[in-house]
BATOR-915554 format. One line per 5 residues: for each residue x, z, y of C-alpha. Coordinates in nm, 3 decimals. Layout:
REM BATOR-915554
X,Z,Y  ...
REM end
This chain:
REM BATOR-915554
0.000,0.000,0.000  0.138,-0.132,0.358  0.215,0.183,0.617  0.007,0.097,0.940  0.087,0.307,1.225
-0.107,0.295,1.578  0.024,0.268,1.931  -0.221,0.197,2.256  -0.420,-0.066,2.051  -0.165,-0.254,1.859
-0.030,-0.141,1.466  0.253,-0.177,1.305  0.272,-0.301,0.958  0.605,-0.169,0.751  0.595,-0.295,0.412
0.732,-0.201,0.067  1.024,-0.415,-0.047  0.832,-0.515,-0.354  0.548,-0.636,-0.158  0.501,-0.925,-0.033
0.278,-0.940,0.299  0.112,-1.251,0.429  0.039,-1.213,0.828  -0.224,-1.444,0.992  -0.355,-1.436,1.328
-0.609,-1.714,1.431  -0.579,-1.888,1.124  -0.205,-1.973,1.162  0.095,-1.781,0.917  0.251,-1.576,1.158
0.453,-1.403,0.908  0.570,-1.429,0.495  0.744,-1.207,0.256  0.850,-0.871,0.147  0.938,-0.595,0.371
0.860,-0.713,0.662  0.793,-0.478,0.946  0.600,-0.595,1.296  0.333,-0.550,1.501  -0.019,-0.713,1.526
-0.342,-0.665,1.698  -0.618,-0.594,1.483  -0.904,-0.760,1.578  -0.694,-1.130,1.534  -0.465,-1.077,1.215
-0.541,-1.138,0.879  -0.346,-0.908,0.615  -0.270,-0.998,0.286  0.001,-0.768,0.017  0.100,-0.898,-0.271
0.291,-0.666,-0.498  0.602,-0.886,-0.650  0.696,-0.616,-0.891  0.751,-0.604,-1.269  0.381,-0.411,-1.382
0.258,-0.269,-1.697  -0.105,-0.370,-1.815  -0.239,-0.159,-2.156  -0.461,-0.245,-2.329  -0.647,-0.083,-2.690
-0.906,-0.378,-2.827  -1.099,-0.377,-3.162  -1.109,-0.662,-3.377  -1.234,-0.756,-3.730  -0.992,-0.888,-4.047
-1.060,-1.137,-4.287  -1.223,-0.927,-4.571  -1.422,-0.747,-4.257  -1.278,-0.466,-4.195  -1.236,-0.316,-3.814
-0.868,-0.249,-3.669  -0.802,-0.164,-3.307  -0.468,-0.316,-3.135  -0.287,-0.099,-2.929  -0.065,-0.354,-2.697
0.087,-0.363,-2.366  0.161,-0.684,-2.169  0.463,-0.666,-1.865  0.385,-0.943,-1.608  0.445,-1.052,-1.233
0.318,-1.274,-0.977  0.565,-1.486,-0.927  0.385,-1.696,-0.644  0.248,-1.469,-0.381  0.097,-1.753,-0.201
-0.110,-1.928,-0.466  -0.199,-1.537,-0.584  -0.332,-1.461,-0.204  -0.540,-1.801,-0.253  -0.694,-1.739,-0.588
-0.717,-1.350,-0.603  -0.823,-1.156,-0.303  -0.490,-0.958,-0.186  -0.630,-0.903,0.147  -0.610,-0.530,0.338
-0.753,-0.351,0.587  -0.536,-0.382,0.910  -0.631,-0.008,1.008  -0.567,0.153,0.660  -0.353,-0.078,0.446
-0.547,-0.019,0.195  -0.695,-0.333,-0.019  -1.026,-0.429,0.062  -1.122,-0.613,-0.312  -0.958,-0.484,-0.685
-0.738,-0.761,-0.747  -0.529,-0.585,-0.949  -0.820,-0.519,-1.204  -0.904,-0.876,-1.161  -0.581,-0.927,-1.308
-0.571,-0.680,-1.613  -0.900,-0.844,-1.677  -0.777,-1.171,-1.665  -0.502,-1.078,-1.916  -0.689,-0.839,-2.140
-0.987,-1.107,-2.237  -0.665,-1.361,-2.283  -0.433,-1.163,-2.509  -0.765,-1.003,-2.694  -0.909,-1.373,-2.752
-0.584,-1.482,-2.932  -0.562,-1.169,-3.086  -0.908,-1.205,-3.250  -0.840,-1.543,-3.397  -0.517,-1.446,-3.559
-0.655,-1.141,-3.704  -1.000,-1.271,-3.788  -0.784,-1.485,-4.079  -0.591,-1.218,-4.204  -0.641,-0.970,-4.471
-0.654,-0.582,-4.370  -0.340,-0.567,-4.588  -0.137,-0.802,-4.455  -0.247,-0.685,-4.085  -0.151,-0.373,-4.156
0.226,-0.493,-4.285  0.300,-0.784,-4.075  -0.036,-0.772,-3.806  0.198,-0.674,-3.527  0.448,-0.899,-3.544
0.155,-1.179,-3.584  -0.020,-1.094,-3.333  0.259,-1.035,-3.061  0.398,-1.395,-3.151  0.048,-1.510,-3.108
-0.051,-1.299,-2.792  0.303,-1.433,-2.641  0.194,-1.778,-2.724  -0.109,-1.764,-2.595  -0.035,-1.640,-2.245
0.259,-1.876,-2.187  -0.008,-2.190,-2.317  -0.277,-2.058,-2.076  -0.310,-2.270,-1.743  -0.486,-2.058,-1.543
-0.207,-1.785,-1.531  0.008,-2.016,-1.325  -0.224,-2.160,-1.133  -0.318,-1.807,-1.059  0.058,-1.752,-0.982
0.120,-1.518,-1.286  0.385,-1.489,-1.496  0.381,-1.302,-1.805  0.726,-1.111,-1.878  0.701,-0.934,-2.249
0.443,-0.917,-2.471  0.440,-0.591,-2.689  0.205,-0.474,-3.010  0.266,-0.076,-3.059  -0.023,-0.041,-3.341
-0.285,-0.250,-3.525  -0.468,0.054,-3.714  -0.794,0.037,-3.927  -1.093,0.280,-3.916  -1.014,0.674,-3.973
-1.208,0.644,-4.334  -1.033,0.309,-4.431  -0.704,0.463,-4.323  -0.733,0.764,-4.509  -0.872,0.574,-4.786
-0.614,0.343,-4.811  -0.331,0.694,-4.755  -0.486,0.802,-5.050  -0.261,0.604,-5.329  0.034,0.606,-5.093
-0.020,1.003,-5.108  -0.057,1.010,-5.468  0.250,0.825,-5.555  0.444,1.043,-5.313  0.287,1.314,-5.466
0.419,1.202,-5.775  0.715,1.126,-5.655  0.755,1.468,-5.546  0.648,1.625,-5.884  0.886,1.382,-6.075
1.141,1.483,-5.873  1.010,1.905,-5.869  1.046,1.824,-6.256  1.337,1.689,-6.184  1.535,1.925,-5.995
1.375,2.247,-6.230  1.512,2.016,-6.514  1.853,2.006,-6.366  1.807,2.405,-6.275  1.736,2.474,-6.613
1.998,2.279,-6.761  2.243,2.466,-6.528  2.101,2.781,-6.630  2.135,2.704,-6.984  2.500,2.568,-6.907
2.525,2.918,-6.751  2.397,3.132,-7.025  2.601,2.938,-7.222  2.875,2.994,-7.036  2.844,3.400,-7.046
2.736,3.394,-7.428  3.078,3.197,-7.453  3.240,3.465,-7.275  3.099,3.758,-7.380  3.186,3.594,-7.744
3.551,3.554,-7.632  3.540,3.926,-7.497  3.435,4.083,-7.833  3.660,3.853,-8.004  3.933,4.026,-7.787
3.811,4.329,-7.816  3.812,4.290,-8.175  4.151,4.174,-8.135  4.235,4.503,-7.924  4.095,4.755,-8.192
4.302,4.605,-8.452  4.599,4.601,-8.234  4.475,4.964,-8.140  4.452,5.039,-8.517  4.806,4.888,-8.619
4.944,5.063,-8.298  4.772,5.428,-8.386  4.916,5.350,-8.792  5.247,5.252,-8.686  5.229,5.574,-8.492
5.081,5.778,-8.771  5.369,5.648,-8.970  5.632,5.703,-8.698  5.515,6.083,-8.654  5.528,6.121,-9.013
5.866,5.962,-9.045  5.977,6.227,-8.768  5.787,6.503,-8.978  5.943,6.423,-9.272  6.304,6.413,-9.103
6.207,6.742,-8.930  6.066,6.875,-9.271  6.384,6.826,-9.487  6.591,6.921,-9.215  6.423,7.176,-9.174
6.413,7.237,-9.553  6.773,7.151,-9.536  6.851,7.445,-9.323  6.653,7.644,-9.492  6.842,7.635,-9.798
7.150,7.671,-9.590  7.047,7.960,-9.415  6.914,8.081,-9.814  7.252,7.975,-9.935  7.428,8.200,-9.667
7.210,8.453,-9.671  7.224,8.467,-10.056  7.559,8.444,-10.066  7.649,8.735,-9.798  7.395,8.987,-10.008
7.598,8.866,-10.296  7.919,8.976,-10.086  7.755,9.290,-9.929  7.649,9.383,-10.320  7.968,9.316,-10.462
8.154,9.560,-10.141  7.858,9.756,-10.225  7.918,9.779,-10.572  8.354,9.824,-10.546  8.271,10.105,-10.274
8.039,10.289,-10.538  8.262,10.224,-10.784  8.557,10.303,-10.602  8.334,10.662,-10.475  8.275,10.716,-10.840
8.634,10.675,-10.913  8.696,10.878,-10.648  8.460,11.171,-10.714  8.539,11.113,-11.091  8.902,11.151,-11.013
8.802,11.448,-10.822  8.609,11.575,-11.061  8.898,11.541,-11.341  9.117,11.732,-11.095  8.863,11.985,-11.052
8.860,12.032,-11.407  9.182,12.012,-11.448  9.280,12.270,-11.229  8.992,12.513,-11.348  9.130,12.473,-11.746
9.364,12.728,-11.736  9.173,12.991,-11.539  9.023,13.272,-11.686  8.659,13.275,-11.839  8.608,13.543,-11.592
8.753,13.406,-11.311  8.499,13.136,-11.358  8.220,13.314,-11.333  8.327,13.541,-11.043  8.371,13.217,-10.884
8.075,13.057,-11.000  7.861,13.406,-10.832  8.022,13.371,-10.490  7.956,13.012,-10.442  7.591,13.110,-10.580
7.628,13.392,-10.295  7.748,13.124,-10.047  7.442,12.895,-10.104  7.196,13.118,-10.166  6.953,13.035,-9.843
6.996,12.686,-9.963  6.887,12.730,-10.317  6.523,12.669,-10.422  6.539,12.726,-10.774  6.805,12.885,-11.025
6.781,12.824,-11.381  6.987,13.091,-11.604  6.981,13.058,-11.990  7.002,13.379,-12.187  7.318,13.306,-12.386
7.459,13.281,-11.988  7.292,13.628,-11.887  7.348,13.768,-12.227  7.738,13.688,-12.182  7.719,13.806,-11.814
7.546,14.155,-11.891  7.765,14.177,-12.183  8.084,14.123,-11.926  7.903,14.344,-11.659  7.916,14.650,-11.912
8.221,14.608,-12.050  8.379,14.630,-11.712  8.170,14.895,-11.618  8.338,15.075,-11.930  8.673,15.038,-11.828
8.594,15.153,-11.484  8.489,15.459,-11.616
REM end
């Protein structure tokens, strides 16, 4: 839209760079093309802005396929007017010289224009094709043939339009045939993706049996080991058991060994101590015998009396000591015999 500013009955137009003005004033062009910027009087100029830019037009259309079934086209169509002039002429461009605004909708004119176009072509190319095949290959079809179209139609360059790019974003059936026809698509991925549930639990359980495998392996190798170790243990504790009684027996007849010896020596100094034992007694005896002999000896040639006066003072000597005296009667019938006959001779 053209800024229009006022000033003591005049206005000044400023336009857009992608907007092209026409200016006439009594019928004459006073002035032609984009951004321009001058003044006018109202009352005798004629205003006219066509926009020169690149514009977007979308557009959503039904149509019907070849085994009658309804799809709607989603599709957007880039054009220009590439001559403002003949555009001004055939499409009413013209604005208000006090607002800038456009009196007419030429712009919907437009979109009209190249809706009904691209949606006739549309129609005939998907009016002879299957609802499977315009599903797979509809939007390439019916770009090519929307593109076609427009560049074969005459009255978009005699309107001064030119059509840029031509793009199809969707040709989609009814919800119901769509989910319908989703249906077997959704089954086999369903299938799919229980085949490949199956799959992957069939590779779990495969890895679990590897695994359990695996540890029944190794808990096989461990009691084989420990097998292995107990026997080991067994031979060790033996070899020990053996060793110890090795030692034992070594201690034992050592020990025995000494033994004996100590017997031996032992033995053999009683034998000694018996035998010095024995020569002492018998050497006392000889002694004592000797004495005795002496004793004897020396009291032959004394007197009968002598003897016993002898005999009564060492009985007088030891009397405190003596328990017992035995006296026969031939010995007291000598001694009272003796004892009187002295007595006689006394007298």
């Amino acid at each position: 839209m053209a800024d229009i500013t006022r000033r003591l009955g005049w206005r000044h137009l400023r336009g857009a760079p992608a907007a092209h003005v026409r200016h006439h004033r009594s019928g004459r062009l006073v002035h032609d093309g984009p951004g321009l910027s001058f003044w006018f009087r109202s009352l005798t100029a004629t205003l006219s802005e066509i926009p020169v830019d690149d514009r977007e037009l979308a557009m959503t259309f039904h149509a019907r396929t070849a085994d009658f079934q309804d799809v709607s086209v989603q599709a957007t169509v880039t054009y220009r007017i590439s001559d403002p002039a003949v555009a001004a002429v055939r499409l009413d461009f013209s604005i208000d010289p006090d607002t800038g605004v456009w009196r007419g909708a030429p712009l919907e004119q437009l979109g009209t224009l190249l809706t009904e176009t691209a949606q006739q072509h549309a129609l005939d190319v998907l009016a002879r094709t299957p609802l499977a095949a315009a599903l797979v290959d509809g939007v390439a079809a019916v770009r090519e043939r929307i593109s076609a179209g427009l560049a074969a139609e005459p009255r978009l360059p005699a309107t001064g339009i030119e059509v840029v790019a031509v793009r199809v974003m969707a040709v989609r059936p009814e919800p119901e045939v769509e989910r319908a026809l989703r249906t077997p698509a959704r089954e086999q991925i369903q299938q799919e993706a229980d085949r490949a549930t199956y799959e992957r639990r069939a590779v779990a359980v495969e890895r679990e049996r590897a695994i359990a495998e695996n540890e029944l392996d190794s808990q096989i190798e461990l009691a084989r080991r420990e097998e292995q170790l107990v026997d080991q243990r067994g031979t060790n504790a033996r070899r020990e058991a053996e060793e110890h009684a090795a030692a034992d027996a070594v201690r034992a007849e050592a020990e025995a060994t000494r033994t004996v010896r100590l017997a031996d020596a032992e033995a053999a100094k009683a034998v000694r101590l018996a035998t010095a034992e024995a020569q002492a007694a018998r050497e006392v005896g000889e002694a004592r015998a000797e004495a005795q002999a002496h004793w004897l000896r020396a009291h032959a040639d004394i007197d009968v009396s002598t003897l016993h006066a002898l005999t009564g003072t060492r009985l007088a000597e030891n009397l405190p000591r003596i328990e017992n005296l035995t006296v026969s009667p031939d010995v007291l019938t000598a001694l009272l015999a003796r004892l009187g006959t002295h007595g006689g001779d006394r007298s």
